[in-house]
C-alpha positions in Angstrom: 109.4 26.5 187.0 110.7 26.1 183.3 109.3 28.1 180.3 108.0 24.6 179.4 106.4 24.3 182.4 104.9 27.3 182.7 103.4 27.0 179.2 102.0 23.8 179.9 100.1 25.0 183.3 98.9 27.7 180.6 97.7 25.0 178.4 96.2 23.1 180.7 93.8 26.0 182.6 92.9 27.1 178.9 91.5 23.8 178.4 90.0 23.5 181.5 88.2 26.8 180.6 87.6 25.6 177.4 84.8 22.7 179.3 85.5 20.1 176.6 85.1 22.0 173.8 88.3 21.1 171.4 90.6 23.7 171.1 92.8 24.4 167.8 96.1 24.3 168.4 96.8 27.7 166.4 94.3 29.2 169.0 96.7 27.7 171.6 99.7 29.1 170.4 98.4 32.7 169.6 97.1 32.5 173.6 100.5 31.0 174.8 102.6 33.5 172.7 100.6 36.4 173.3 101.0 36.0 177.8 104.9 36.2 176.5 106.0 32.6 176.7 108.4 31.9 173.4 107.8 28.1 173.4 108.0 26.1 170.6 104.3 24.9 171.2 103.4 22.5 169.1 106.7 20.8 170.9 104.8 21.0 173.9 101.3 19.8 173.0 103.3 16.5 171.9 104.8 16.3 175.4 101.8 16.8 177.2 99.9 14.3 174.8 102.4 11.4 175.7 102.4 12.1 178.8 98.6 11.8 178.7 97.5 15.1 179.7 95.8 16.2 176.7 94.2 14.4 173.8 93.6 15.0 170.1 90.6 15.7 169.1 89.9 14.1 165.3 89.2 17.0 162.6 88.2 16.2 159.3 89.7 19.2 158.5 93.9 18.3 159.4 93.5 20.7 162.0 95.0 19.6 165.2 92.5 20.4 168.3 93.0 19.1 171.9 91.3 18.6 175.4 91.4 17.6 178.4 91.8 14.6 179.4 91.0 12.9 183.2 94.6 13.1 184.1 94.9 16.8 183.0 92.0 17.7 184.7 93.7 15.9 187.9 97.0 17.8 187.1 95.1 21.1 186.9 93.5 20.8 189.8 96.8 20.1 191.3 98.2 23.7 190.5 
């Protein structure tokens, strides 16, 4: 597996644990960085949002928050 790769797994079982609730994507980072993975993440998020894994959650804030969407959910329960 790629760093990439392995960071996205990550992502994907933080949302999972996450049940919906959106997740910032500074609070992703700081969890991706801190298990030693030295992605550029908001790089990743982008991938796995075209690729339809994730979904951004509106903020009226400008703060970018994600879950899950049915095909992550199909991908993490692939892993």
């Amino acid at each position: 597996m790629t760093e990439d790769q392995k960071a996205m797994s990550f992502i994907l079982e933080l949302l999972h644990a996450a049940k919906g609730v959106p997740v910032p994507a500074v609070r992703l980072a700081a969890d991706v960085k801190h298990c030693g993975y030295r992605n550029e993440i908001s790089g990743v998020l982008d991938l796995m949002e075209d690729r339809g894994l994730i979904d951004r959650f509106p903020d009226p804030l400008g703060a970018r928050r994600y879950v899950l969407t049915s095909a992550g959910k199909e991908a993490f329960d692939a892993l």
